[in-house]
N, C-alpha and C positions, 0 to 999 in steps of 0.2 A: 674485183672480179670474183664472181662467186666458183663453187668445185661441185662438180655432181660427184657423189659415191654413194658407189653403190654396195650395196650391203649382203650378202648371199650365204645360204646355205649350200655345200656343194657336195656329191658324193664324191668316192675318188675316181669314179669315174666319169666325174664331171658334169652329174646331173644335177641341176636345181628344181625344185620341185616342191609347191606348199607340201609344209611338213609339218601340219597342225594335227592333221589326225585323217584316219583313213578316207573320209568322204572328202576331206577339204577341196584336193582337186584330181581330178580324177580322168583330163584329159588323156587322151590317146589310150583307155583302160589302163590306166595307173592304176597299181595294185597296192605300192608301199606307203602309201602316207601315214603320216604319223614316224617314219624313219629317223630323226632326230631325238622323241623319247628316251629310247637306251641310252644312249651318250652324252644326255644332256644333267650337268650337276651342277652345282652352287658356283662355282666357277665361271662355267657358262650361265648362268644367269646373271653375274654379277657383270661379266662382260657385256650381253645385253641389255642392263640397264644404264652402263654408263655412255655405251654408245646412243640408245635411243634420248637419254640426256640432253644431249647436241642438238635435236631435233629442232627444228625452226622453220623446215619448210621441207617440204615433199614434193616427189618427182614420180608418181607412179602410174600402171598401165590399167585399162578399167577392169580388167578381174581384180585386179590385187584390191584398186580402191573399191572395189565394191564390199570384199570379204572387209577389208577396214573399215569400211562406213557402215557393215551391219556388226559391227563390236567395239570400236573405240570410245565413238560418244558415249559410251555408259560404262564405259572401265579406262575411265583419263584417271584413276586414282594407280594403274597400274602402271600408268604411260604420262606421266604427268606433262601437260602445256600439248598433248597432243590437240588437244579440239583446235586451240586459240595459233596452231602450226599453220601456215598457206598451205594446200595442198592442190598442185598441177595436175591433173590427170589429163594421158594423149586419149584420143575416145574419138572414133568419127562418129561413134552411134549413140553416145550417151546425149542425153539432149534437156537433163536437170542435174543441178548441184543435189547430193544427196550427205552433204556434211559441210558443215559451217564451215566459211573462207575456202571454198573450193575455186578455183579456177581452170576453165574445161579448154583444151588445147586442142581443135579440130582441124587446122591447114597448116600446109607449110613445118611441118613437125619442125622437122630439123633445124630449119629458118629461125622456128619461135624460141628453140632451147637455144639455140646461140645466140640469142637474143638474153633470154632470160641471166644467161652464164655470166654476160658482159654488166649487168646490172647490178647495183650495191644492196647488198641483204643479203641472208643466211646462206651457207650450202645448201645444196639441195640431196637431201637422202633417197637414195631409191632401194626400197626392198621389192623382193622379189621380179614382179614384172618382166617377165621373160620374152616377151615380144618386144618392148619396148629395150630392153638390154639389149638385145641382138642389133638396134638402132644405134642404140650410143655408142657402140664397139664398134659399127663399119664407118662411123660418121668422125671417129677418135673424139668423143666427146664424153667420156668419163675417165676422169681425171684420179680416183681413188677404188681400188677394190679392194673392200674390208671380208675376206672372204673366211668363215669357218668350215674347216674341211673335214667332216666324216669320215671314219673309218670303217665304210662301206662300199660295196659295188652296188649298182642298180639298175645296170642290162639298160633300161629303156628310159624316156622321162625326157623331159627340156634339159637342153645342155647350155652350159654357164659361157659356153662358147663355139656359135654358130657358122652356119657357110655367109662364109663375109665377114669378118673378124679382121680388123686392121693390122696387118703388121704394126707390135709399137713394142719396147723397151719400158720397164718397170722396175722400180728401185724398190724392193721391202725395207718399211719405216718399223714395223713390229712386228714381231711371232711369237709365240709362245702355245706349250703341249698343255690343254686341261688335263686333272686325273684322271677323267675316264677315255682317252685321245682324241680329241677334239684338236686338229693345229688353228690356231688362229693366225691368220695372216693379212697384215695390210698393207695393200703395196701403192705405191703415187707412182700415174703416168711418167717416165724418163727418156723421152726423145725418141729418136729413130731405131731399131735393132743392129745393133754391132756385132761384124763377124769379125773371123779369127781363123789360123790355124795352127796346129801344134807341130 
């Protein structure tokens, strides 16, 4: 059985939001993009590339693939085995592959990733896609969040977690502070939420 995880930049106030640079995305008048620059050091790159290392097959929403498929194919030297990765995109409106080994996911979302999950071959990586997150989280179908967490507020923005959010219980397998505060944390799905009192 395969694992979706998902992979995210987050503020501490719980926004995700492309963080490539200020036009990147600019929904809802996003002002801050580019907000990961400051606090991003060797550290955090080195993290990033051993994660996108893993990489073998993709899970994402068609903004995200679209910002990837106008920059991957010509910089797989920085992302290596990214082209020759499957990459899902959910899309009701996309209606061509727009990067090699694409497969376009139009019906039945939910149906087709549970479908996908039960199948042998790669995890499946999701960056960004924030629509499509808010999916996996009500449906309890992401099983790993690799989350880097900012040492920022950002008032407005997609949040990492929306109205309909599963109640579910999460075990952190790693953490650790980069030098400039960056926490990195990755947590794997762990059963129902247990209460308690003192």
């Amino acid at each position: 059985m395969r694992k979706i995880i998902a992979l995210e930049f987050v503020s501490l106030d719980g926004v995700i939001q492309a963080p490539g640079g200020p036009q990147e995305d600019t929904d809802g008048n996003f002002k801050y993009g580019g907000w990961i620059v400051p606090y991003f050091d060797e550290r955090s790159g080195d993290i990033m590339q051993e994660q996108m290392s893993r990489t073998r097959a993709l899970l994402l929403g068609r903004k995200t693939y679209e910002i990837f498929a106008s920059y991957w194919p010509t910089h797989e030297s920085a992302w290596p085995g990214i082209n020759s990765a499957t990459k899902y995109v959910v899309s009701d409106t996309l209606t061509e592959s727009l990067w090699d080994n694409t497969v376009i996911i139009k019906d039945h979302v939910v149906e087709e990733i549970r479908r996908l999950k039960q199948q042998v071959g790669p995890d499946l990586q999701v960056y960004g896609s924030s629509n499509l997150l808010q999916t996996l989280l009500q449906h309890d179908l992401a099983d790993e969040l690799w989350l880097k967490i900012f040492p920022v507020t950002l008032g407005t923005g997609k949040r990492l977690f929306g109205e309909g959010t599963m109640p579910a219980a999460f075990t952190l397998m790693h953490s650790e502070a980069t030098p400039r505060g960056v926490i990195v944390a990755n947590y794997e799905r762990a059963g129902e939420v247990q209460t308690g009192s003192f």
